[in-house]
Structure formats: structure tokens, C-alpha cells
C-alpha positions in Angstrom: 15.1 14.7 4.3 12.4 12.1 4.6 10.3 12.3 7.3 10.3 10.0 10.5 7.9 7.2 10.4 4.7 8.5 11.4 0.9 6.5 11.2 -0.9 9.9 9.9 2.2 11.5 8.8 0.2 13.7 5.9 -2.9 14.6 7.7 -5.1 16.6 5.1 -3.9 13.5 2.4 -5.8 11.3 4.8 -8.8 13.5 5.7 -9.2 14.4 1.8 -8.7 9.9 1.3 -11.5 9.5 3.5 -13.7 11.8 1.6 -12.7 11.4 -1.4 -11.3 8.1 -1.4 -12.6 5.9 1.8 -15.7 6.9 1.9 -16.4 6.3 -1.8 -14.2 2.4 -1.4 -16.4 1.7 1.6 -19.2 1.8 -0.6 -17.0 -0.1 -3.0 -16.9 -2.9 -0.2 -20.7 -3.4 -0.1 -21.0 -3.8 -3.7 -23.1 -0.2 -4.3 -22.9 1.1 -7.9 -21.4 4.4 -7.6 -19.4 6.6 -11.0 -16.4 8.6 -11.0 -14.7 10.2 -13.7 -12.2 13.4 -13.9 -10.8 15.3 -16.9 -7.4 13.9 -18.3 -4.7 16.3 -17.7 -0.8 17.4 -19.1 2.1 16.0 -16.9 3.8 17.7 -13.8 6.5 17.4 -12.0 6.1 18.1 -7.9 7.8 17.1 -4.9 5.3 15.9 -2.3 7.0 16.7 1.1 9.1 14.0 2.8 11.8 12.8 -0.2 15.5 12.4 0.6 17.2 10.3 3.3 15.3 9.5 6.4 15.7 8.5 9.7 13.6 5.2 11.2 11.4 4.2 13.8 9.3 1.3 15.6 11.5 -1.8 15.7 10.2 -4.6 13.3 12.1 -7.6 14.3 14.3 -9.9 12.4 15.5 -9.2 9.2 12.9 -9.8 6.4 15.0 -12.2 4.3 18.3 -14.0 5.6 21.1 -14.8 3.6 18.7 -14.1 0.5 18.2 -10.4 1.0 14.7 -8.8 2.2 12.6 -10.9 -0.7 14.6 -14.5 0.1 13.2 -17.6 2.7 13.6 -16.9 6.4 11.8 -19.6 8.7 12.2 -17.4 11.2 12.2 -18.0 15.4 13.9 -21.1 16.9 17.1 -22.4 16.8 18.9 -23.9 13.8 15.9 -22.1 11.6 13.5 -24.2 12.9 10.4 -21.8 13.8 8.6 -21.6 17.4 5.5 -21.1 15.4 4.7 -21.3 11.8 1.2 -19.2 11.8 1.2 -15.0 11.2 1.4 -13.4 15.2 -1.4 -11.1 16.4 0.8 -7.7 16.8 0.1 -5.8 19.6 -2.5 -3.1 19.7 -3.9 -4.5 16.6 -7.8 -4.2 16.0 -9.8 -6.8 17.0 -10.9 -8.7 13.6 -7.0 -9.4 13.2 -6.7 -13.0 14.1 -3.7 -15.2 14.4 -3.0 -16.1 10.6 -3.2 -19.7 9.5 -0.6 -21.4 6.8 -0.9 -24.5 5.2 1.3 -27.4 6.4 5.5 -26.7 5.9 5.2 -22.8 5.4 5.9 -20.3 7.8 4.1 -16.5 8.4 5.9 -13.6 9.7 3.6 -10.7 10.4 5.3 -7.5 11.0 4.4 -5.7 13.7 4.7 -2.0 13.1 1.4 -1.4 11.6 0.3 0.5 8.3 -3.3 2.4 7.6 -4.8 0.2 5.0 -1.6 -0.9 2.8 -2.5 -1.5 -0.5 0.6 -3.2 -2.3 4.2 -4.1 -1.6 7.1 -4.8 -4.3 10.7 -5.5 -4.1 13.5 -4.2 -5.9 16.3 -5.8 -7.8 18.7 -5.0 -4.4 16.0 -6.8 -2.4 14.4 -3.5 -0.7 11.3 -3.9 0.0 8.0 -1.1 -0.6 4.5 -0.8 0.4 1.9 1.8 -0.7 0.0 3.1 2.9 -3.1 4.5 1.1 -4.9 5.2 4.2 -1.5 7.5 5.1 -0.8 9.0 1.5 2.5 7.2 1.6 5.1 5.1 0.0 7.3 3.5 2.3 10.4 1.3 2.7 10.7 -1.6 4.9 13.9 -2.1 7.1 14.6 -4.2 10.4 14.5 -1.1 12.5 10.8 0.3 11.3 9.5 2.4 7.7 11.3 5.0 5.9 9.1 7.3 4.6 10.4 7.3 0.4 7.1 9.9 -0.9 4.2 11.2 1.2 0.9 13.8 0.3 -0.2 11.1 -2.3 -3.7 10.9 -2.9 -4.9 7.2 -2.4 -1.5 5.2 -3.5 -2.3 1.5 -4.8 -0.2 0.0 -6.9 3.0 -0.2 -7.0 6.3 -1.2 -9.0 9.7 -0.9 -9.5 10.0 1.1 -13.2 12.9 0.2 -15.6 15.4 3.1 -14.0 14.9 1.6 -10.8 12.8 4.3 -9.5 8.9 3.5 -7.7 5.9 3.4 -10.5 2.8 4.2 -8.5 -0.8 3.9 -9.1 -2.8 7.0 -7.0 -6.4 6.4 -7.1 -7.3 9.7 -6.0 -5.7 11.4 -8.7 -5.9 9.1 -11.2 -2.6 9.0 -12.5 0.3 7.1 -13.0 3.1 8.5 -11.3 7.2 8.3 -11.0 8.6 8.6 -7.8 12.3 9.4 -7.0 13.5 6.9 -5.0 16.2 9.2 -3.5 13.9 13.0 -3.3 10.6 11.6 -3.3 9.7 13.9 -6.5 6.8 12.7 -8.1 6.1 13.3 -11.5 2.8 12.6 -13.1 3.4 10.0 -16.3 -0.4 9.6 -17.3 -3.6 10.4 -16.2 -6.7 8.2 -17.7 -9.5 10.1 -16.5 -10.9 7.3 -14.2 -9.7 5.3 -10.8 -7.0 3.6 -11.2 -6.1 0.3 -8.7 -3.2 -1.5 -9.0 -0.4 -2.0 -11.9 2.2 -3.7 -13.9 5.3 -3.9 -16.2 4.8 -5.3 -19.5 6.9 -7.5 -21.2 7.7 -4.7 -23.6 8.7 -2.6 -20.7 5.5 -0.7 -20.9 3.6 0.1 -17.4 0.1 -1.7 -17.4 -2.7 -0.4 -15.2 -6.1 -1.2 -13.6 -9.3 1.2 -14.1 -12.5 1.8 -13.8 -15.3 4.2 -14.2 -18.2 2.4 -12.3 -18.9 -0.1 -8.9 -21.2 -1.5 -11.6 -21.8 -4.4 -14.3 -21.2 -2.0 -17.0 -18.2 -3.6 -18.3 -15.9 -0.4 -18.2 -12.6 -1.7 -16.9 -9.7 -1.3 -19.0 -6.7 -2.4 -18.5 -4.2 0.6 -20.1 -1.0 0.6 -21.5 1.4 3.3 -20.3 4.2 3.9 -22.6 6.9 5.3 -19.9 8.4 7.2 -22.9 5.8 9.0 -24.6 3.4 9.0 -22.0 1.0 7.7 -23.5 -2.1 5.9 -22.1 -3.8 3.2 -24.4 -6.5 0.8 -23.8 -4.9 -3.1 -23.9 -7.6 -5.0 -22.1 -11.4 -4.1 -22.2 -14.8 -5.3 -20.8 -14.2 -5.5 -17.5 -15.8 -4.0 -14.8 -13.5 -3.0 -11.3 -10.4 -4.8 -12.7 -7.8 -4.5 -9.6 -3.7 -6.6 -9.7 -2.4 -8.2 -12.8 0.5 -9.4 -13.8 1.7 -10.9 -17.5 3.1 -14.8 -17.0 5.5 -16.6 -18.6 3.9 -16.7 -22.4 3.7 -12.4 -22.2 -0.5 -13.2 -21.1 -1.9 -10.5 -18.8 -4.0 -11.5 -15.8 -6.6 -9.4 -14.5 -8.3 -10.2 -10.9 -12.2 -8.8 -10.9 -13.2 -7.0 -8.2 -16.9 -6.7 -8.7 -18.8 -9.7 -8.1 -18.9 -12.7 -9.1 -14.7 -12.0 -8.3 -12.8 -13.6 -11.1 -9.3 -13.8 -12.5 -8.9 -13.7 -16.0 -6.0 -14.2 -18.6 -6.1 -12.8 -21.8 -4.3 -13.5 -25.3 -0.9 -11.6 -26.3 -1.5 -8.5 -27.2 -4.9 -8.1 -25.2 -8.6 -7.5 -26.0 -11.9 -7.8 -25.0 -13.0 -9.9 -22.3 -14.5 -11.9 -25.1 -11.6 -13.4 -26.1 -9.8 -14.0 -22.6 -10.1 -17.2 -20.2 -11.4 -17.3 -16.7 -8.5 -18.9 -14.6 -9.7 -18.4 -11.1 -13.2 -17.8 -9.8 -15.0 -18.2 -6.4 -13.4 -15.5 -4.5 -15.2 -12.8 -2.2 -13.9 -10.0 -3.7 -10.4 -9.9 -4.9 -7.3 -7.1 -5.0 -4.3 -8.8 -5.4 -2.5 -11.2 -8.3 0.9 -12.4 -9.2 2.6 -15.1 -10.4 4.0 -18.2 -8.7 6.6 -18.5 -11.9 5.5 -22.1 -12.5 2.3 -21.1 -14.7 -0.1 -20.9 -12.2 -0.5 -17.9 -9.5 -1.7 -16.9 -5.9 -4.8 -14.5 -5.4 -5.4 -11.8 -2.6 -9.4 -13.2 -1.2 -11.2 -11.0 0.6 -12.5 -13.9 2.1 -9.0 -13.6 4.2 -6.9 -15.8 2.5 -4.4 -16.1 -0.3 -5.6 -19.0 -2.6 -2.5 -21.1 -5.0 -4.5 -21.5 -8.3 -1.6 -24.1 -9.8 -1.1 -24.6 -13.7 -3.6 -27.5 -13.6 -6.2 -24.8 -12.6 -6.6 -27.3 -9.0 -6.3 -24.7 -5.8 -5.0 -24.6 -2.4 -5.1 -22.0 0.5 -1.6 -21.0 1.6 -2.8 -18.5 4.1 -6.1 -17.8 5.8 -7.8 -16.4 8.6 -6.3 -13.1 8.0 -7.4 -9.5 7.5 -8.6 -8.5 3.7 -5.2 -9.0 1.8 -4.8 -6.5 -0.7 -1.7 -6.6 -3.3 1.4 -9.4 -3.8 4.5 -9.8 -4.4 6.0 -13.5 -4.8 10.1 -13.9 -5.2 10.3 -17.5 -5.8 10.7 -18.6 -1.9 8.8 -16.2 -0.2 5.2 -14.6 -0.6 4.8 -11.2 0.9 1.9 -10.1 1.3 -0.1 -5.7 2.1 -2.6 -6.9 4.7 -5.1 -3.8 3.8 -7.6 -5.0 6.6 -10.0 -1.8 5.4 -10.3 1.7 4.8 -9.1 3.3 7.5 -7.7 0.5 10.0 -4.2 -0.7 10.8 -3.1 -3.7 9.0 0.7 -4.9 8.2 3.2 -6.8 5.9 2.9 -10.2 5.9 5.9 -12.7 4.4 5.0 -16.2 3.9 8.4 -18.8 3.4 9.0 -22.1 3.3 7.8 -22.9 -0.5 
């Protein structure tokens, strides 16, 4: 049975992310050089506690999506849809640098109020359920109305993270490395690839391949690769090179992958079918202060996760607008068509939440 919803539901996951982990991405946040690397390893199969049907906790408010399911538009508040207040709500007991979230003219913010330690990503299945990585918890959880349900916990560092092909969880685990499988109904985790370095945030291909973020070094030592991960063979293969902290990507609508650069100068960059070196790829989006997140806004253009706290619209002209700002450091995205939702990560260790963004 899954467990209950719990803040520190794993606690020797957390201490170990904050030594392992924390510690080493503060230092990540202030720019420091610092290297990592581990041995590759064969795969496993393990169940990580929790797994199975759980109960819930912490009441969430409305329902995240209407009529559409959890990933369609809600306005939210006031009658006939029309909403009391359009900007993302301060939650209660939240730290004091989370400020009442600003969104540009006609869209609406819904800030969930059950907080999460540092979530790193959020995704949304084909049925509409929603998923967040809790990195600073060593968790993956599921949204509902009524609070989180606790799908896999006793990961080490969780970022990204994607629905895989069977309909089970792909997720990114920093602190290990790997590319894992998660059983959406146990919770078993079973280790897919390991690339030897940090890995950040990931993808699916086109080809139906998994595509994820690494690096070796906080430094200009253009290291970054972008790997393939064939879900079949297991098999981890550079696609995109000559990066340096490359973080979320996604592939658009002419099969081009998109890679956001942490290390600055921040930078978003798309490269040519079939990948590369960064020689060869296009800088799309630049001027950010720091950068986690990327997806597409399925009209050739795509919103980026600024740690300047906002979410910046880069549209297929290459022209830009700020959807959302005054808001903790956003970390990954996940955009349905109508709605924008949104793993306020805040920083290593605090409390930040989902955020869903409507109205486009």
C-alpha cells in the first residue's frame, strides 16, 4: 500500500539528498564549478517502499481541470467561471520569499496549497492524472482534489519525469544517476540506464526513445550530453553534445530537440534532426537567470522555467512575453494546450507547490 501523504515521508532519502544532493545543487545555484562522476552499472529491479494503492491527505481545493480532466482550462473561483482573482494565492504557512504570483492580462493562476520539498517536474498522463517528482522528499507523487498519493518513494534526488510508452512513470534520479521505470500500480522501480554522471530532467523521442539531460561539471567545460535511452535495449547513447549543465527538453513539431542551459549565460537551444554538437544547433531563447524547465506551446515556439521567477512565452517569431512572474524558482513544465502547470521548486530544501496557469 502506498503510504499516506507525508512532507519527509523517506527520511534517510532526504538527509542522504542533502548531502549528497542539496548540498552539492546549492553550490550549483551560485554558479561554483564542482565534478561528479560514478561508475556505470547493470540494471536492477527494486521496490522502493510505498507502491500500491494509497490513501490521501491535505485537501487541495477544486478540481485541477473541469470538464477537461486534471490537464484541461479551469478559471477557477467566482460564479459562472469567472475568477475572484486571476493571480497564484500565497498558501498558508508558506516561506516568506513566496509572493502572490503575477499573470499576464486574461490568464488565470491556481496555486495549490498542500506544499511539496523542492518539486522538480510534473507530467500528465493520457487519462489526465497528474505527477510531480518531490526531490527534496525522494518521491513521486500523484495529484488529486483531496491531497498527494504517494506512487514511489526512497528515490535518490527525482527530477524528471514522463509518462513511458506502457503508461508507466519514466524518472530521472540525480542521485543515482539513472534512468528509472516506475510501476505506476507497486511503485517497483527498475533501473533502465545508468550514464555515469547527473542526470536533470528528460524526454520521449519521436522514435519513442527516452532522452535525458547530463552533466559531469558546474563548469564551461562543455560536457553536457543529451543521451538517448533506448527503453528496449537499454541502451544509453550520446544524441546531443557540447553543452555544459543541460536541464528540460523537449523535441517540437519538426522531431528538433530543445535543450535549456543551466550554466550561465542560460540559454535554450534547438538542434537539427538527429542531433549533434552544439556547433550545429540554434540558440532560440537566451537572457534567462538560470533555467530548469522547457516544453512546448504546440504552435512552434515554447515557454521557459526562469529562475528569475517567471515563465517566459518565447513564440515562433522568436518575440517573448512573461506569462507568469513574481514566483518562487520554477523548475520543470508541462503545457496541455489550455493549461500550463507548472513544479514551483522554490530551492533545495523549502516548500514550494504546483502551479496551473489557464485561460490561453
Amino acid at each position: 500500500m502506498r503510504a499516506p501523504n507525508s512532507t519527509f515521508s523517506n527520511p534517510l532519502p532526504f538527509f542522504f539528498l542533502f548531502f549528497l544532493g542539496a548540498a552539492n545543487a546549492c553550490t550549483k545555484e551560485q554558479s561554483s564549478a564542482a565534478s561528479q562522476s560514478s561508475t556505470g552499472g547493470a540494471s536492477t529491479s527494486s521496490t522502493l517502499g510505498g507502491g500500491g494503492n494509497s490513501s490521501t491527505s491535505s485537501n487541495m481545493g477544486g478540481a485541477p481541470g473541469g470538464s477537461g480532466g486534471a490537464g484541461g482550462s479551469d478559471a477557477g473561483g467566482g460564479a459562472g467561471g469567472t475568477p475572484q482573482n486571476p493571480n497564484c494565492a500565497i498558501p498558508a504557512g508558506a516561506p516568506p520569499n513566496i509572493l502572490e504570483g503575477k499573470v499576464a492580462p486574461g490568464l488565470v493562476c491556481t496555486r495549490f496549497p498542500t506544499p511539496l520539498v523542492a518539486p522538480r517536474d510534473v507530467t500528465i498522463a493520457p487519462n489526465g492524472n497528474v505527477y510531480a517528482t518531490e526531490m527534496g522528499g525522494g518521491r513521486i507523487v500523484q495529484w488529486t482534489p483531496n491531497g498527494y498519493l504517494t506512487i514511489a518513494e526512497g528515490l535518490i534526488a527525482p527530477i524528471g519525469l514522463r509518462v513511458a510508452p506502457d503508461g508507466n512513470l519514466l524518472v530521472a534520479e540525480e542521485g543515482f544517476h539513472t534512468v528509472a521505470k516506475i510501476d505506476i500500480d507497486t511503485g517497483q522501480r527498475t533501473v533502465i540506464a545508468d550514464v555515469g554522471h547527473n542526470v536533470t530532467y528528460l524526454t520521449l523521442g519521436p522514435d519513442g526513445a527516452a532522452y535525458v539531460s547530463s552533466f559531469q561539471e558546474l563548469a564551461n567545460t562543455q560536457k553536457g550530453i543529451v543521451y538517448r535511452v533506448n527503453l528496449s535495449t537499454q541502451v544509453a547513447s550520446p544524441f546531443a553534445t557540447g553543452l555544459n549543465v543541460p536541464e528540460g527538453l523537449f523535441f517540437d513539431e519538426q522531431n528538433r530537440l530543445h535543450v535549456a542551459e543551466w550554466l550561465l549565460p542560460s540559454a535554450v537551444y534547438r538542434y537539427t534532426p538527429g542531433g549533434g554538437d552544439i556547433t550545429t544547433a540554434s540558440q532560440v531563447g537566451s537572457g534567462y537567470q538560470n533555467i530548469y524547465g522547457v516544453t512546448s506551446d504546440t504552435k512552434s515556439g515554447f515557454f521557459a522555467a526562469d529562475h528569475a521567477g517567471k515563465i517566459v512565452h518565447v513564440h515562433s517569431d522568436g518575440t517573448s512575453t512573461d506569462v507568469l512572474t513574481n514566483i518562487g524558482r520554477p523548475g520543470g513544465l508541462w503545457f496541455t494546450g489550455t493549461a500550463l502547470w507548472i513544479a514551483e521548486f522554490v530551492d533545495f530544501g523549502q516548500t514550494g507547490s504546483l502551479l496551473r496557469v489557464t485561460a490561453f
